[in-house]
C-alpha positions in Angstrom: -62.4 12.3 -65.7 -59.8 11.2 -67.8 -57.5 13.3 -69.6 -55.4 12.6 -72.5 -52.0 13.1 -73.1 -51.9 16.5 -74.1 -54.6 17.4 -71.7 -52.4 16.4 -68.7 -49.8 18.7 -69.9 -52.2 21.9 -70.2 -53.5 20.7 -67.1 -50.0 20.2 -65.1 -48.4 23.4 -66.9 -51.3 25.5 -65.4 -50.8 24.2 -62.1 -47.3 25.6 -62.7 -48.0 28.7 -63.4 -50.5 29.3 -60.7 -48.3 28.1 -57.7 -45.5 30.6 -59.6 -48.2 33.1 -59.0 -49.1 32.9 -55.9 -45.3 32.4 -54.9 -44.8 35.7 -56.4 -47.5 37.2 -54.8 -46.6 35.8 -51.0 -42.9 36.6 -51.5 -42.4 38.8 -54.4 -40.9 38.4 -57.6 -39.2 34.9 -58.2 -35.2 34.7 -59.7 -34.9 33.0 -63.0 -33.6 30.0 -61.0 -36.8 29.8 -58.5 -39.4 30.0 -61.7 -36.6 27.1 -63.1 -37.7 25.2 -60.0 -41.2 25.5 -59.5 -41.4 24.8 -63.2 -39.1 21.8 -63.0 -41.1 20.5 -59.7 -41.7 17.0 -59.8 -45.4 16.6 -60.7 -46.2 14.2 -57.7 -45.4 16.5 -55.7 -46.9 20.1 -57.1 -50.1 19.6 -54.8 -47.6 19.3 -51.6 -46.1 22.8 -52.5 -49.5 24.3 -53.2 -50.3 23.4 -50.0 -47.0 23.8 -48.0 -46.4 27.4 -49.9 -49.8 28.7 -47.8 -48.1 28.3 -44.1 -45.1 29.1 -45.5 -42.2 32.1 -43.9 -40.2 32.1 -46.7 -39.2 30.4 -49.9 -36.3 28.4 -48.1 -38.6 26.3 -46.2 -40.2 25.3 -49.8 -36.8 24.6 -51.1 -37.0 27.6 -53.5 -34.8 29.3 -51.8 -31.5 30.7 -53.9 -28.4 29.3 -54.0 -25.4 30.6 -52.0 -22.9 32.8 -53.7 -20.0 30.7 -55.6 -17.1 33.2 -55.0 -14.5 32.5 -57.7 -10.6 33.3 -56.6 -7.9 32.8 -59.5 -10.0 30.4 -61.0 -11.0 28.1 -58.4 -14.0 28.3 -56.4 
C-alpha cells in the first residue's frame, strides 16, 4: 500500500501518539519534555522504541529519561 503525502503524516503522527500512550501507561504520566521527545523521535526509528519500550525498566534506558537539574548560582550555571 502506498500512502500519500499527507497520509504518511496521519499515519506517522498516530504512531506517536500510541507509543506516548503506552509510555504513559507503563511508566506514568510523561513531562512536557518526554512527550517533546517521543514526538520529535526520528521516524526511522519509532518501530525500535515501540518495540524496545515493551522490555523496558524505565524511561532512561529508552532515552526518555529527564534531564538533570541545571542549578543556577549568581548567574552561571
Amino acid at each position: 500500500m502506498l500512502l500519500t503525502g499527507w497520509e504518511y503524516v496521519q499515519y506517522v503522527t498516530g504512531q506517536r501518539k500510541l507509543i506516548a500512550r503506552q509510555l504513559s501507561k507503563k511508566f506514568g504520566p510523561l513531562s512536557i519534555e518526554q512527550q517533546m521527545k517521543v514526538t520529535f523521535w526520528p521516524v526511522e526509528k519509532l518501530e525500535e522504541l515501540a518495540f524496545a519500550l515493551l522490555d523496558a525498566k524505565s524511561l532512561d534506558e529508552l532515552g526518555l529519561g529527564e534531564p538533570a537539574p541545571v542549578h543556577v548560582v549568581n548567574g552561571t550555571e
